[in-house]
C-alpha positions as CSV (number, residue, x, y, z in Angstrom):
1,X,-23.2,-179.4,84.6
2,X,-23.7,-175.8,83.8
3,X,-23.6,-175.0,87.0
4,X,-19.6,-175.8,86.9
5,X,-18.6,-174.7,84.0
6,X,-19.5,-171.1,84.4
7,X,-16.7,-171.1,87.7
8,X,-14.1,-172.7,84.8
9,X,-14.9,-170.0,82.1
10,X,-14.2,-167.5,85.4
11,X,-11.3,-169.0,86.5
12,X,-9.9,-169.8,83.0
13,X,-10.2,-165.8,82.2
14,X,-8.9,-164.8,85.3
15,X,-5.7,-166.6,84.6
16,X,-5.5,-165.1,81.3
17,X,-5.7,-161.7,82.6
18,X,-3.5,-162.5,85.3
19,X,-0.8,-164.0,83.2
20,X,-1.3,-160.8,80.7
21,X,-0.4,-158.3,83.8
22,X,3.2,-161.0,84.3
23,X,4.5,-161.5,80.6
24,X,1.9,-159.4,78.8
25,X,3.1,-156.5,76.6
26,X,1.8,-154.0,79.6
27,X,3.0,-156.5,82.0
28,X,5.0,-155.2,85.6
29,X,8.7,-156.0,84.6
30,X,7.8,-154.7,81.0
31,X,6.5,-151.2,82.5
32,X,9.1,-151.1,85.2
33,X,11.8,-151.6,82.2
34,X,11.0,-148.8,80.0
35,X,10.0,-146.5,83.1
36,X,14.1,-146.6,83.6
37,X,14.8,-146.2,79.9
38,X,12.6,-143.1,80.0
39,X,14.4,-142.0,82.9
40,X,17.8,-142.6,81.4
41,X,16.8,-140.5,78.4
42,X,15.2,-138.0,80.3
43,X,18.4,-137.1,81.8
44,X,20.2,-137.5,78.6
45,X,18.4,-134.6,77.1
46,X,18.9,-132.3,80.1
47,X,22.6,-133.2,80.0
48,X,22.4,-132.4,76.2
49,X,20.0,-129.0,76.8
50,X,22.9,-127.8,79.4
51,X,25.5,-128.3,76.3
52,X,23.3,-126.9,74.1
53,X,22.5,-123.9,76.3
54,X,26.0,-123.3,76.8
55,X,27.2,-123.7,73.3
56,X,24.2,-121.0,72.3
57,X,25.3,-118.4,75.0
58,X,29.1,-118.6,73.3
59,X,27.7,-118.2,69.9
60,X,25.7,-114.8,71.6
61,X,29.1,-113.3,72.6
62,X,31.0,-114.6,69.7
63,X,28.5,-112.3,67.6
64,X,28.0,-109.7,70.5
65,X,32.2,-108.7,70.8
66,X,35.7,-109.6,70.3
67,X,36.4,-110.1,73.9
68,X,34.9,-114.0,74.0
69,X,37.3,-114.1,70.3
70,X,40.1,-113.0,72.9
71,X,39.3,-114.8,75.5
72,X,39.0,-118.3,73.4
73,X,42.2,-117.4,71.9
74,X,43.6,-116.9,74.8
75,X,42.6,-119.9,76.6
76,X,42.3,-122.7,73.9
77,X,45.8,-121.5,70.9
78,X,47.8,-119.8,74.0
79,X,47.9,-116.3,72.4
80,X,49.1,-113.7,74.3
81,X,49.2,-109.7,73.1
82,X,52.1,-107.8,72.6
83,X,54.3,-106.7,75.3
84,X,53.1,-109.4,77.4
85,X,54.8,-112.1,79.2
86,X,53.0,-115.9,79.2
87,X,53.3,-117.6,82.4
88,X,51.8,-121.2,82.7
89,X,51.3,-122.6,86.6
90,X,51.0,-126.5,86.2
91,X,48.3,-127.8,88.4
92,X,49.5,-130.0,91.4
């Protein structure tokens, strides 16, 4: 008799472990799930480290000179200087 039931302890674990590496917390489709969330926010932050590296080189000339103040001005409120003639070119 103890001859058998050391095979069924075995085989009893293995399918614990087995069914641990299918719906286990470390299981496969567990892993594979938050592989592609960490992949999803990984390209989040470079998306957000672009904005954040562009907003910081505005900031630098805003404080370096007035010609990114003109240039904004310019571009975003449609100032023009004096003696100067606006023309707008719609895009086609």
């Amino acid at each position: 008799m103890s001859h058998r039931v050391v095979p069924a302890v075995l085989i009893v674990l293995l399918v614990i472990v087995h069914a641990q590496l299918w719906v286990g917390r470390g299981s496969l489709p567990n892993v594979t799930s938050l592989q592609r969330k960490v992949d999803l926010q990984l390209a989040a932050n470079a998306q957000a480290k672009l904005a954040n590296d562009q907003l910081s080189s505005e900031v630098e000339d805003l404080k370096a000179g007035l010609g990114m103040v003109e240039e904004k001005a310019r571009m975003e409120l449609g100032m023009v200087k004096p003696n100067e003639i606006f023309v707008q070119v719609a895009p086609r």
